[in-house]
N, CA, C and O atoms as CSV, one atom per row, in Angstrom:
chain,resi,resn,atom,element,x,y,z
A,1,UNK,N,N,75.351,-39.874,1.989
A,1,UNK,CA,C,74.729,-40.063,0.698
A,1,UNK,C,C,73.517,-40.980,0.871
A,1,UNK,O,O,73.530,-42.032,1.510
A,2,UNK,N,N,72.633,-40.540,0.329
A,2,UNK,CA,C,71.311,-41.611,0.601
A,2,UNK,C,C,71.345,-42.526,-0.629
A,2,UNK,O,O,71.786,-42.406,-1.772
A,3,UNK,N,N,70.634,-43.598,0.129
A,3,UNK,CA,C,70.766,-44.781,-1.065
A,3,UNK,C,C,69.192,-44.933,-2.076
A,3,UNK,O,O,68.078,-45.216,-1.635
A,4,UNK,N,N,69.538,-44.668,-3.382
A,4,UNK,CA,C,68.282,-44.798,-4.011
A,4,UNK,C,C,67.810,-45.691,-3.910
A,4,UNK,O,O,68.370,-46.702,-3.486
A,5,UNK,N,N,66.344,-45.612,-4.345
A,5,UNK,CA,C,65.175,-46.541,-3.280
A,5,UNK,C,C,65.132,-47.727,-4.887
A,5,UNK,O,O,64.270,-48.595,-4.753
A,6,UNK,N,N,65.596,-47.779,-5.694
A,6,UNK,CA,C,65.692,-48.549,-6.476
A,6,UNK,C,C,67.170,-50.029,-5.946
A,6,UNK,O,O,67.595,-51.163,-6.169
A,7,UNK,N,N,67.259,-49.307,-5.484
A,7,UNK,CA,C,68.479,-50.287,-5.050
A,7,UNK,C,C,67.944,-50.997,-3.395
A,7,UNK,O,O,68.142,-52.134,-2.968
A,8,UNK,N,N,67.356,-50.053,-2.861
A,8,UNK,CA,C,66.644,-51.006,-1.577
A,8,UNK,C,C,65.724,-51.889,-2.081
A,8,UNK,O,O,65.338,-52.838,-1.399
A,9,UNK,N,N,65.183,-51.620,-3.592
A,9,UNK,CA,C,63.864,-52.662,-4.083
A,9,UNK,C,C,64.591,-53.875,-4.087
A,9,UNK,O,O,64.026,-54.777,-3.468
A,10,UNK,N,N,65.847,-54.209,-4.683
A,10,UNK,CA,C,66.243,-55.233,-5.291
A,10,UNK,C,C,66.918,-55.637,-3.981
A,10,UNK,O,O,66.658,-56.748,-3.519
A,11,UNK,N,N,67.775,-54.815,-3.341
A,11,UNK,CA,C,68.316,-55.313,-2.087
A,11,UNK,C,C,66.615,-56.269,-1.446
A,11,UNK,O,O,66.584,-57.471,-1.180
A,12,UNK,N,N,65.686,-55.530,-1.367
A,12,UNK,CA,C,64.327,-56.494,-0.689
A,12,UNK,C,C,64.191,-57.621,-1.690
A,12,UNK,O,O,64.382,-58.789,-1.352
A,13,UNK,N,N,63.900,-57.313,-2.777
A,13,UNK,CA,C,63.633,-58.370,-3.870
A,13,UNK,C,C,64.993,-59.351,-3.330
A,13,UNK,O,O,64.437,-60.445,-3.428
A,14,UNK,N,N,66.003,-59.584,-2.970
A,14,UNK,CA,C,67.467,-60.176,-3.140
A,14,UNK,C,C,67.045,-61.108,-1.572
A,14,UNK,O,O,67.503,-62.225,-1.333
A,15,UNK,N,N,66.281,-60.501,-0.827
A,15,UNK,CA,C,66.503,-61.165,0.647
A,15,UNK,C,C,65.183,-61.888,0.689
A,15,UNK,O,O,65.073,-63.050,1.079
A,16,UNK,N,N,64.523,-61.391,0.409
A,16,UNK,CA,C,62.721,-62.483,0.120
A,16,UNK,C,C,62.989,-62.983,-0.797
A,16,UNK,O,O,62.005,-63.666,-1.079
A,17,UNK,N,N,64.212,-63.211,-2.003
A,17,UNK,CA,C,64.019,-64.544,-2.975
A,17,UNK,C,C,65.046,-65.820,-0.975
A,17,UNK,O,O,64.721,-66.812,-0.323
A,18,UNK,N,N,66.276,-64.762,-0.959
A,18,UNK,CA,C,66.832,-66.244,0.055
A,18,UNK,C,C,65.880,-66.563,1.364
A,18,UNK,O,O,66.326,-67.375,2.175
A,19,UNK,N,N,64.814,-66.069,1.568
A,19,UNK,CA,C,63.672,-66.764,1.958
A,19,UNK,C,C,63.119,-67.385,1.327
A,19,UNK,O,O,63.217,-68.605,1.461
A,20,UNK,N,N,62.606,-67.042,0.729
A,20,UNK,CA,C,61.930,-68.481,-0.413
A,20,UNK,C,C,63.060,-69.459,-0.534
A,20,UNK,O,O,63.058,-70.498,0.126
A,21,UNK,N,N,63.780,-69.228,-1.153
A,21,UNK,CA,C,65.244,-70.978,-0.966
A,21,UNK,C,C,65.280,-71.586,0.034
A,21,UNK,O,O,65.242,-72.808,0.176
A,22,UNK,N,N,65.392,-70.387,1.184
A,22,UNK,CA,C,65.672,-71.764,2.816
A,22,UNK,C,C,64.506,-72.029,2.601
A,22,UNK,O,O,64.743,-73.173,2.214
A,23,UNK,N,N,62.912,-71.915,2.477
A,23,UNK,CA,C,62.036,-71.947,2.776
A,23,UNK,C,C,62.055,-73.819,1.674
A,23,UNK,O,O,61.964,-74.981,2.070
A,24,UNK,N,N,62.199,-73.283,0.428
A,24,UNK,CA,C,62.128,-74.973,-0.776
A,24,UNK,C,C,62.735,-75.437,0.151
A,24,UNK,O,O,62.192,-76.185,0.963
A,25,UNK,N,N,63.896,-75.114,0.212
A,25,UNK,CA,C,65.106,-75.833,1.026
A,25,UNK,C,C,64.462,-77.098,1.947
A,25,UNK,O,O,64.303,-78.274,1.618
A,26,UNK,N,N,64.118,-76.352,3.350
A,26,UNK,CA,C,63.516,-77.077,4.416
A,26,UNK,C,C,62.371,-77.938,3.660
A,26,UNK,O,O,62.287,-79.122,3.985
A,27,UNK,N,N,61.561,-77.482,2.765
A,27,UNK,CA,C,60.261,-78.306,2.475
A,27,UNK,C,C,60.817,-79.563,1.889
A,27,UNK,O,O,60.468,-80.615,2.424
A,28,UNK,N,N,61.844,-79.622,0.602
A,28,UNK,CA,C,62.468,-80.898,0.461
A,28,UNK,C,C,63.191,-81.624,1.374
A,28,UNK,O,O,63.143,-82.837,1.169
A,29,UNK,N,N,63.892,-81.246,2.384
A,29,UNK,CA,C,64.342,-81.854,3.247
A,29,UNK,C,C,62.922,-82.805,4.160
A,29,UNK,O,O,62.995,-84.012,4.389
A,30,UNK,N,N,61.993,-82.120,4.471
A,30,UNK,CA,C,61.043,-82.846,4.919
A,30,UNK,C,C,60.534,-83.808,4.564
A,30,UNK,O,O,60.356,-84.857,5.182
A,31,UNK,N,N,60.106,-83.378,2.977
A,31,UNK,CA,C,59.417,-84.364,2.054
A,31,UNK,C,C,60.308,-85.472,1.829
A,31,UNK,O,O,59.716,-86.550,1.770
A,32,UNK,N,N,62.028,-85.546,1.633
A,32,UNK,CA,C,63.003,-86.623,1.276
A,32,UNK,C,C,62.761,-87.406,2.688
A,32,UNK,O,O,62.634,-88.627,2.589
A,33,UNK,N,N,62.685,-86.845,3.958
A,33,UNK,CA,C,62.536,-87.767,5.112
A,33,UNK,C,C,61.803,-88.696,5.085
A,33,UNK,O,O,62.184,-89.838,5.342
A,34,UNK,N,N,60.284,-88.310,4.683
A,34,UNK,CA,C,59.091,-88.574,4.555
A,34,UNK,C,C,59.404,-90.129,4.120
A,34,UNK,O,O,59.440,-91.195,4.736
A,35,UNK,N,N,59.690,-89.586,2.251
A,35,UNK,CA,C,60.185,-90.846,1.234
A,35,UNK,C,C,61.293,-91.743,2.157
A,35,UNK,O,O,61.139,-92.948,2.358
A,36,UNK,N,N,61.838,-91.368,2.408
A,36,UNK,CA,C,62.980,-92.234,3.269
A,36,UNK,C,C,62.214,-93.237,4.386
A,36,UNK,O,O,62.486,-94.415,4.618
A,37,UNK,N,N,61.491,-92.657,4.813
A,37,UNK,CA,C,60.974,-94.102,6.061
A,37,UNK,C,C,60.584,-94.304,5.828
A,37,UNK,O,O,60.560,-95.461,6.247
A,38,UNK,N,N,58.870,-94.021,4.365
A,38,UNK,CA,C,58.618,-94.910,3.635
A,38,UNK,C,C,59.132,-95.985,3.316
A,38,UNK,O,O,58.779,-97.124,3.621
A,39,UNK,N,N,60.309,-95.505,2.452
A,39,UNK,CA,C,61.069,-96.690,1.971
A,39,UNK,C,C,61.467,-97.764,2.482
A,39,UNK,O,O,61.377,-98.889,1.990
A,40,UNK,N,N,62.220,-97.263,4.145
A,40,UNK,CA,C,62.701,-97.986,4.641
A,40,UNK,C,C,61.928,-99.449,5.178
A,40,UNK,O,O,62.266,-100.630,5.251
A,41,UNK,N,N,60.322,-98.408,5.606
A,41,UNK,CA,C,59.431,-99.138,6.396
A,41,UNK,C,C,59.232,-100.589,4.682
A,41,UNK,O,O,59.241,-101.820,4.672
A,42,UNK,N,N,59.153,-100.032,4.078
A,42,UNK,CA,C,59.147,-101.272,2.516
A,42,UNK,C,C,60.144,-102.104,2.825
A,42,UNK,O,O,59.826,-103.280,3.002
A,43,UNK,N,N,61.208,-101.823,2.931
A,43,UNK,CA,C,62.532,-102.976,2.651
A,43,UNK,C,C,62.052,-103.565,4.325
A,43,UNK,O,O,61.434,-104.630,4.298
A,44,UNK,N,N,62.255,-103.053,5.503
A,44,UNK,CA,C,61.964,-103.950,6.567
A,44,UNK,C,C,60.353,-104.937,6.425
A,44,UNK,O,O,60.261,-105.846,7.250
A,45,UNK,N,N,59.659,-104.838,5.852
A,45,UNK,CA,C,58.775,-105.926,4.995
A,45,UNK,C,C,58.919,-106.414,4.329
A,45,UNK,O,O,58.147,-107.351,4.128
A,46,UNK,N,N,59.836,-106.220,3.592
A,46,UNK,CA,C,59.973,-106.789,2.675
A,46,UNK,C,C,61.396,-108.386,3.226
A,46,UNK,O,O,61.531,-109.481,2.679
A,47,UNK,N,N,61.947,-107.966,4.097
A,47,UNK,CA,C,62.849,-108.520,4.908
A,47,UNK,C,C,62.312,-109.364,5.974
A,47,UNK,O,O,62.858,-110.419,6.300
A,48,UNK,N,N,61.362,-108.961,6.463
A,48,UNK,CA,C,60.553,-109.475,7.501
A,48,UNK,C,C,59.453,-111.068,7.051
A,48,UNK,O,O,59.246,-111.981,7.849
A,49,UNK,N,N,58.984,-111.022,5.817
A,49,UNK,CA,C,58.564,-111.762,4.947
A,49,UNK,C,C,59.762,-113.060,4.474
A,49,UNK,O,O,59.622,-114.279,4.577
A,50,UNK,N,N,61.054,-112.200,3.886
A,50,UNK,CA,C,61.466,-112.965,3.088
A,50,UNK,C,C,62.471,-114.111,3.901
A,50,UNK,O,O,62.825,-115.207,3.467
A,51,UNK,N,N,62.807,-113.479,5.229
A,51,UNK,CA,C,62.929,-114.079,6.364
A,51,UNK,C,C,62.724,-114.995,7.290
A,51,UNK,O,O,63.463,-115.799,7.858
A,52,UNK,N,N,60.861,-114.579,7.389
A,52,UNK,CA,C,60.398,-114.569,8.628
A,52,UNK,C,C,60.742,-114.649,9.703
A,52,UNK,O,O,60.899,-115.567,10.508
A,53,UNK,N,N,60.913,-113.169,9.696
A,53,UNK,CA,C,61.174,-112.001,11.399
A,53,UNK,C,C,60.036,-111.691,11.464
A,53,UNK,O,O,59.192,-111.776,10.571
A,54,UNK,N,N,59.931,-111.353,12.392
A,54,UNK,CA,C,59.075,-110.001,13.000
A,54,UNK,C,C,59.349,-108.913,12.464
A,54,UNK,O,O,60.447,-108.362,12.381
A,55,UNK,N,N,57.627,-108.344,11.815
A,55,UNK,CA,C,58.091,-107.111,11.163
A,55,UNK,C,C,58.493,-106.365,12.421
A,55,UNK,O,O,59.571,-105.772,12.468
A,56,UNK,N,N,57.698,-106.383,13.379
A,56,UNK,CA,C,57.642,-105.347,14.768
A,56,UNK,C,C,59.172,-105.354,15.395
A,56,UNK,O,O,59.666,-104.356,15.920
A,57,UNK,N,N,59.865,-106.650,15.261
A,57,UNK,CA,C,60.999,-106.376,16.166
A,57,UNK,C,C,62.126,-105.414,14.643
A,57,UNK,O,O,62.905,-104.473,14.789
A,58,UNK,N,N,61.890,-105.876,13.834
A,58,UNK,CA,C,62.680,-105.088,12.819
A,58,UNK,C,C,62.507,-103.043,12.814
A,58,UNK,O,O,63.273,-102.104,12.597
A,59,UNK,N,N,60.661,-103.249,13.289
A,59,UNK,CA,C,60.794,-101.813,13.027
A,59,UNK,C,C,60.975,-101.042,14.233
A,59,UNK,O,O,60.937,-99.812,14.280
A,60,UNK,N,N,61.179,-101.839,15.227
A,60,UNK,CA,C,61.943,-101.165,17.007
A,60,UNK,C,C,63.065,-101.531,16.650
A,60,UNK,O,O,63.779,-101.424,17.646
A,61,UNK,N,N,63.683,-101.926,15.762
A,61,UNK,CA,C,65.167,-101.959,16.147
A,61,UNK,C,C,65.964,-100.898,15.405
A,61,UNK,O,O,66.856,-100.252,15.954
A,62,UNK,N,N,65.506,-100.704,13.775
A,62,UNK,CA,C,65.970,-99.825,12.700
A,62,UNK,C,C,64.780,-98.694,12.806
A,62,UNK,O,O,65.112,-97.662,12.223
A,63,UNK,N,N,63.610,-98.640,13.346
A,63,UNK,CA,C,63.074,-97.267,12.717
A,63,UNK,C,C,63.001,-96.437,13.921
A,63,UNK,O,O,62.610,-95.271,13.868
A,64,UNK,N,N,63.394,-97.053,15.085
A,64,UNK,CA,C,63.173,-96.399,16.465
A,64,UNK,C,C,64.367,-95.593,16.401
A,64,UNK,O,O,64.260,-94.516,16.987
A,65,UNK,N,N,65.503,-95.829,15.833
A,65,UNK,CA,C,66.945,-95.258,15.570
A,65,UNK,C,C,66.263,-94.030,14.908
A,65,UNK,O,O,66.097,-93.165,15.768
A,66,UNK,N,N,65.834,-93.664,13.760
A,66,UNK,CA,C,65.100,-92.707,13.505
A,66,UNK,C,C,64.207,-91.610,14.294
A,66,UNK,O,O,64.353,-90.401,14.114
A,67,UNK,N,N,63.352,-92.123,15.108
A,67,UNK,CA,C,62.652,-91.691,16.374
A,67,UNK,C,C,63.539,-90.988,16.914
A,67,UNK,O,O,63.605,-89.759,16.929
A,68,UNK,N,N,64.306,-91.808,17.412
A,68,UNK,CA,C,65.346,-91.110,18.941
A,68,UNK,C,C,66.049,-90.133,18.337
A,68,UNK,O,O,66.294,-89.132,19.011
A,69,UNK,N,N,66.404,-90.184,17.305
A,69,UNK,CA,C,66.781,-88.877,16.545
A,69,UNK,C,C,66.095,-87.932,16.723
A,69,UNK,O,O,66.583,-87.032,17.407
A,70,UNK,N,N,64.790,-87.771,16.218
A,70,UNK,CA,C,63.786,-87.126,16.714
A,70,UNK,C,C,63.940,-86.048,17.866
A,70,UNK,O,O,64.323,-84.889,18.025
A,71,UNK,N,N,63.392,-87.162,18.606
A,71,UNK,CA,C,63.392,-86.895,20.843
A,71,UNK,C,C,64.442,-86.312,20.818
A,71,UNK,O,O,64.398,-85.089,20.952
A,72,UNK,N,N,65.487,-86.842,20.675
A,72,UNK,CA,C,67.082,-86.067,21.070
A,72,UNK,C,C,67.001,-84.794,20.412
A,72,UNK,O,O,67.604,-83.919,21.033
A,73,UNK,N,N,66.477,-84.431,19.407
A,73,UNK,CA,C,66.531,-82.910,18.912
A,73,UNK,C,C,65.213,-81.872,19.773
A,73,UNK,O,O,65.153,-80.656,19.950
A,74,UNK,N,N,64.401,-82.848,20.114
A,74,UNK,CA,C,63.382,-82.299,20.502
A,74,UNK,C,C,63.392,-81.943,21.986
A,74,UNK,O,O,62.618,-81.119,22.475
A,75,UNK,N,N,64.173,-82.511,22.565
A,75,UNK,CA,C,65.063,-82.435,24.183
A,75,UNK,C,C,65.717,-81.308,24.095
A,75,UNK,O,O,65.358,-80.400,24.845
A,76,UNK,N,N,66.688,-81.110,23.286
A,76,UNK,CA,C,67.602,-80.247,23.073
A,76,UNK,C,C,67.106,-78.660,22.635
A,76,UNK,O,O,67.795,-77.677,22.905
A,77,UNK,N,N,65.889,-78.587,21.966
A,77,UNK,CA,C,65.365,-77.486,21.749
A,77,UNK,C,C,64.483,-77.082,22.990
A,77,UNK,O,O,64.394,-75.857,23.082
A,78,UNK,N,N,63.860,-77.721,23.895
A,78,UNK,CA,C,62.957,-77.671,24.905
A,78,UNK,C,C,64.186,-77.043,25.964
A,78,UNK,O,O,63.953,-75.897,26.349
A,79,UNK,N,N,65.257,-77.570,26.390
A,79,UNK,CA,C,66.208,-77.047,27.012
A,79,UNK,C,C,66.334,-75.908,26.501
A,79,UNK,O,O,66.432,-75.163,27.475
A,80,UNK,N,N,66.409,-75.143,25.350
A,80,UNK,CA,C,66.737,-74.028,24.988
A,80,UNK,C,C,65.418,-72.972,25.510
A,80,UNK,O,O,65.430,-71.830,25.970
A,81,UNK,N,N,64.256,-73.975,25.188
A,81,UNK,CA,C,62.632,-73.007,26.093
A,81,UNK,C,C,62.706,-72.241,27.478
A,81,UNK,O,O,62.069,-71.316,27.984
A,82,UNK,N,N,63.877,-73.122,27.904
A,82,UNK,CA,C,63.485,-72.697,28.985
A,82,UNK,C,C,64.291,-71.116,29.763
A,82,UNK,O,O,64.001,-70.548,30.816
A,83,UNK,N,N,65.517,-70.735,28.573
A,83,UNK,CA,C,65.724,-70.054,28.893
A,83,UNK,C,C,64.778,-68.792,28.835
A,83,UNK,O,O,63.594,-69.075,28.647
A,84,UNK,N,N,65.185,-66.987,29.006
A,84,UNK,CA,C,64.311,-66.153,28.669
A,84,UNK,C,C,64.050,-65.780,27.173
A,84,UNK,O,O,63.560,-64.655,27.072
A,85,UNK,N,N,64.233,-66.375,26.079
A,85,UNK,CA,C,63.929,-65.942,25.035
A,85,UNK,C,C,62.227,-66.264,24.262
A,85,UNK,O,O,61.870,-65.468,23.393
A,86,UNK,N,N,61.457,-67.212,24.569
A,86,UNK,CA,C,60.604,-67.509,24.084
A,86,UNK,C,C,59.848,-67.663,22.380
A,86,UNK,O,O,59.056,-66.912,21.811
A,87,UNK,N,N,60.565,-69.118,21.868
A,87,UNK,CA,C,60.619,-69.391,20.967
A,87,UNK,C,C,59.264,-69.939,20.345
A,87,UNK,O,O,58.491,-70.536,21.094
A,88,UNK,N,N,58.915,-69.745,18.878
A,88,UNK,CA,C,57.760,-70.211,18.512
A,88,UNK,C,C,58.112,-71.036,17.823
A,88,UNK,O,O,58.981,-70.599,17.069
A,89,UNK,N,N,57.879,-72.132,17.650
A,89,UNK,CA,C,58.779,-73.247,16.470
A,89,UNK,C,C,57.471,-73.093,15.123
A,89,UNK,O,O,56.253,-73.049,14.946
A,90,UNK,N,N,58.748,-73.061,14.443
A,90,UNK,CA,C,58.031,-73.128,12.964
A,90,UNK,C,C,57.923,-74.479,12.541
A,90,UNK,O,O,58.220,-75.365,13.342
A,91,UNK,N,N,57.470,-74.812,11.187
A,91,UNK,CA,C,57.368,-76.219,10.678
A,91,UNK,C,C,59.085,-76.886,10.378
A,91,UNK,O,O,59.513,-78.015,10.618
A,92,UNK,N,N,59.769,-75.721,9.790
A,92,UNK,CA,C,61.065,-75.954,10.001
A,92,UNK,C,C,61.860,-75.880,11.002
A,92,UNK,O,O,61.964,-74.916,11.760
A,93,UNK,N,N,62.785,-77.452,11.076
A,93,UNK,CA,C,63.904,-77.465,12.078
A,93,UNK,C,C,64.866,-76.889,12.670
A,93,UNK,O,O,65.320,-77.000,13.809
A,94,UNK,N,N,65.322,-75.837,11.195
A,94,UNK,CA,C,66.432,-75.559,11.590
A,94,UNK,C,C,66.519,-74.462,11.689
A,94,UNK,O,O,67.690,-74.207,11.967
A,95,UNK,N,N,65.684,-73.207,11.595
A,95,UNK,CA,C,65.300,-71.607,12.100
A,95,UNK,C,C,64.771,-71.862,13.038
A,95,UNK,O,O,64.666,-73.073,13.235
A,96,UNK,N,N,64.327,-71.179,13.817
A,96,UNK,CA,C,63.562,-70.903,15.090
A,96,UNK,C,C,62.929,-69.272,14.936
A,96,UNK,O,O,63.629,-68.299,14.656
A,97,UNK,N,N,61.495,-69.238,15.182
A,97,UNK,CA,C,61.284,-67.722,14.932
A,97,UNK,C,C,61.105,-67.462,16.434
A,97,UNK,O,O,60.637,-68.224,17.280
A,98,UNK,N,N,61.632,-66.086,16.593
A,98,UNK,CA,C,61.352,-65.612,18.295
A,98,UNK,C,C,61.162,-64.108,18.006
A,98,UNK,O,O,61.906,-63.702,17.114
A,99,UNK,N,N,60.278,-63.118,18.592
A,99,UNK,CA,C,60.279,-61.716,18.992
A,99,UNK,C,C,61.627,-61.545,19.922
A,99,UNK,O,O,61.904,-62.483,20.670
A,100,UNK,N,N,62.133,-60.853,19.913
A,100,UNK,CA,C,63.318,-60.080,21.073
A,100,UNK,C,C,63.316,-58.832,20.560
A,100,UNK,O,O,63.247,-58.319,19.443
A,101,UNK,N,N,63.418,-58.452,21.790
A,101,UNK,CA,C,63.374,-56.763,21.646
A,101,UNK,C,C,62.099,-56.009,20.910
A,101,UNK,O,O,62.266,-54.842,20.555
A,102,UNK,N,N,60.999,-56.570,20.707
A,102,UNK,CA,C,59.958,-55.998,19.746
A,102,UNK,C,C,60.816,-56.462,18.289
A,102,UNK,O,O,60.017,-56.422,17.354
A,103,UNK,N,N,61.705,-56.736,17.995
A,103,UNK,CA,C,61.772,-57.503,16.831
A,103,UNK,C,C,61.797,-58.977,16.236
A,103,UNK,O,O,62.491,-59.859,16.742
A,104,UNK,N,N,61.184,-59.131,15.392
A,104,UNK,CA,C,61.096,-60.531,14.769
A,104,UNK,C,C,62.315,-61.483,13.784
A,104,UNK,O,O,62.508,-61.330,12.578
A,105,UNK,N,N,62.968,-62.390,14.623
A,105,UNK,CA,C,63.763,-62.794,14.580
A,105,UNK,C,C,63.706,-64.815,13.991
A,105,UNK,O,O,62.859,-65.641,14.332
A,106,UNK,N,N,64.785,-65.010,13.170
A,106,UNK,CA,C,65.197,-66.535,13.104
A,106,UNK,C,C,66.698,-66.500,13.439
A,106,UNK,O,O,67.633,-65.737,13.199
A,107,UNK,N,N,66.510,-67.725,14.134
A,107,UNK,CA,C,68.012,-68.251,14.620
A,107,UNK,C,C,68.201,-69.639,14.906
A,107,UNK,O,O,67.466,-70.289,15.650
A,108,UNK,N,N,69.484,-70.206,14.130
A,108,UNK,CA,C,70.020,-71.148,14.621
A,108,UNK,C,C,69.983,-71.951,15.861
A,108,UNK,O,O,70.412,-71.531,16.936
A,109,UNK,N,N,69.535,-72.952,15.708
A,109,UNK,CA,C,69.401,-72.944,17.185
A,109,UNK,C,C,70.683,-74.064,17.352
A,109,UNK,O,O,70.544,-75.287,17.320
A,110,UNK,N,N,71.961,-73.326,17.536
A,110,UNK,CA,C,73.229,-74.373,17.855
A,110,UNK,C,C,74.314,-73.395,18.010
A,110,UNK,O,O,74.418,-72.406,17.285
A,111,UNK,N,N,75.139,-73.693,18.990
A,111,UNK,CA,C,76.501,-73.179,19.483
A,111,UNK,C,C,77.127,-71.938,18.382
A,111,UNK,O,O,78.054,-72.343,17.682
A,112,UNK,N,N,76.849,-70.965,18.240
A,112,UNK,CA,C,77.953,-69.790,17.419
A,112,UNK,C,C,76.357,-69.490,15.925
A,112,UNK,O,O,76.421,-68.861,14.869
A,113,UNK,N,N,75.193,-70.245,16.529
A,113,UNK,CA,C,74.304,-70.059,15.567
A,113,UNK,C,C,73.892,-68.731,14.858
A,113,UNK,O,O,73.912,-67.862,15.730
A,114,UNK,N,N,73.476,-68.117,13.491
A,114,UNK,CA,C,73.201,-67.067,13.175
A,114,UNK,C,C,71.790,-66.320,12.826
A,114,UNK,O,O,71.015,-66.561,11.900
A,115,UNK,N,N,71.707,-65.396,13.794
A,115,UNK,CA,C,70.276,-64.557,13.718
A,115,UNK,C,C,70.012,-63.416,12.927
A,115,UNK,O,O,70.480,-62.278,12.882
A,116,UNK,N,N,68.710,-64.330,12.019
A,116,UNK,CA,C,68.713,-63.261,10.866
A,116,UNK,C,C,67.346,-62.266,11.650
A,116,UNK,O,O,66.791,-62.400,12.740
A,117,UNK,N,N,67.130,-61.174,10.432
A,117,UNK,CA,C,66.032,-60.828,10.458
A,117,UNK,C,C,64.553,-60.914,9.699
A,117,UNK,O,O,64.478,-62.138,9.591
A,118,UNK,N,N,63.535,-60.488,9.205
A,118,UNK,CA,C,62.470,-60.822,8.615
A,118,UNK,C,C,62.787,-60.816,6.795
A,118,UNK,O,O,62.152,-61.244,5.830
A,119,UNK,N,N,64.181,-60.052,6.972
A,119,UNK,CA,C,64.337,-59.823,5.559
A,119,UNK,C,C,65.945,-60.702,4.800
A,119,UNK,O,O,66.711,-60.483,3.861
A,120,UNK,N,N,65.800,-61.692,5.838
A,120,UNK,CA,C,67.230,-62.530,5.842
A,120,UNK,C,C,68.270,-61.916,5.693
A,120,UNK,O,O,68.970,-62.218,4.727
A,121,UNK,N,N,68.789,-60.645,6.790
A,121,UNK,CA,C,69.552,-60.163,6.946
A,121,UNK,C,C,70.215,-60.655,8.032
A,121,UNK,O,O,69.523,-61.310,8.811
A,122,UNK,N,N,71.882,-60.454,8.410
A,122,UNK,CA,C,72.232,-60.961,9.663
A,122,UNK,C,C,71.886,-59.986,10.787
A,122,UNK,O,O,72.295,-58.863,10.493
A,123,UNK,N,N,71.572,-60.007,11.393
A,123,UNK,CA,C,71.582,-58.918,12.549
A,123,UNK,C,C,71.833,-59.333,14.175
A,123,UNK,O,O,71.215,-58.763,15.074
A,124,UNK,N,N,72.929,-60.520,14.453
A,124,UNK,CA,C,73.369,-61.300,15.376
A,124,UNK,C,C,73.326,-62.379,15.581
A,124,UNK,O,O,72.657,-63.077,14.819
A,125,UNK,N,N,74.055,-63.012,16.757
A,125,UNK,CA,C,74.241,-64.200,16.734
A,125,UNK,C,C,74.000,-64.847,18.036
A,125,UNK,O,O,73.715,-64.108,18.978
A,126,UNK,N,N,74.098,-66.583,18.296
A,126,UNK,CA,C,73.368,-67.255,19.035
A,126,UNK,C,C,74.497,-67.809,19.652
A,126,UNK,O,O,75.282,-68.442,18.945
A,127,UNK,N,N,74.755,-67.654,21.083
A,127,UNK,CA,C,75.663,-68.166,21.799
A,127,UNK,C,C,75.558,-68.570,23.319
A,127,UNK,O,O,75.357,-67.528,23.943
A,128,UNK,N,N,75.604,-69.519,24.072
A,128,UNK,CA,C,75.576,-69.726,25.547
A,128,UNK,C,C,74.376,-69.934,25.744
A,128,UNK,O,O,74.162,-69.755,26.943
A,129,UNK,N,N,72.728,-70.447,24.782
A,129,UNK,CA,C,72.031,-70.341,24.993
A,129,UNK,C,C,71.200,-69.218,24.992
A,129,UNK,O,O,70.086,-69.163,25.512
A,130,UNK,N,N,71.888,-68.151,24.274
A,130,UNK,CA,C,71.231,-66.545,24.490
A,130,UNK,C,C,71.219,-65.987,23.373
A,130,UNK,O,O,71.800,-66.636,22.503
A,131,UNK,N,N,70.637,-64.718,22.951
A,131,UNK,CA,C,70.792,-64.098,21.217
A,131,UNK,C,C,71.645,-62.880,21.834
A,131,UNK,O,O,71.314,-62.309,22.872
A,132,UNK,N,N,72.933,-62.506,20.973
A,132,UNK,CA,C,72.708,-61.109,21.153
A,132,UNK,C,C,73.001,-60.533,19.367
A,132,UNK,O,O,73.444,-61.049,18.342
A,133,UNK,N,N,72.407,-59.069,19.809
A,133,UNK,CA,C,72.116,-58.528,18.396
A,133,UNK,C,C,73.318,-57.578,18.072
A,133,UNK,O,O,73.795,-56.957,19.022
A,134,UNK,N,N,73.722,-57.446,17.133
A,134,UNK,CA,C,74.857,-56.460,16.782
A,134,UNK,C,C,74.692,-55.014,16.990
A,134,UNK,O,O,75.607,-54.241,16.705
């Protein structure tokens, strides 16, 4: 039975709106980071003053914790470069876009992670460092 093409509209309309969501999604997550070490970097001045510390040793001690967060994710994805898949990093953390197979792909990049396609469909998954597709 073929499927009327009114129902693939909305099925498309249904998978480009949950692109757009992860998409807000990730952008507030960025922007709350943003505000967050703002903030933080305020209260360690504000501490540093009311004190007198060192702003500098306050902000290697609490904002470098932040940093290494960072590096450590950024280690961990570079290890994943090096296998054969060849990843393009997007602005967001937590997709990864890659071609495989002549197709255009996001995936998890973590242990049992899930690989969608352009239309946020599942179409496999991320395991041992490798994609395979269903």
């Amino acid at each position: 039975m073929k499927t009327p093409s009114s129902i693939k509209k909305i099925k498309k309309s249904i998978e480009n709106s949950n692109l757009e969501l992860l998409q807000s999604y990730y952008d507030i997550k960025k922007e709350y980071h943003k505000l967050l070490t703002s903030e933080l970097k305020e209260i360690l001045t504000k501490i540093s003053n009311d004190y007198n510390i060192n702003f500098d040793e306050l902000e290697n001690k609490y904002m470098n914790k932040v940093e290494r967060k960072k590096k450590k994710e950024k280690n961990e994805s570079s290890e994943d470069e090096s296998t054969n898949i060849n990843p393009e990093k997007n602005d967001v953390n937590i997709l990864t876009k890659i071609s495989y197979n002549n197709v255009e792909c996001y995936y998890e990049e973590k242990e049992g992670g899930i690989v969608y396609n352009k239309y946020a469909a599942v179409i496999g998954e991320y395991k041992d460092n490798k994609i395979s597709l269903f």
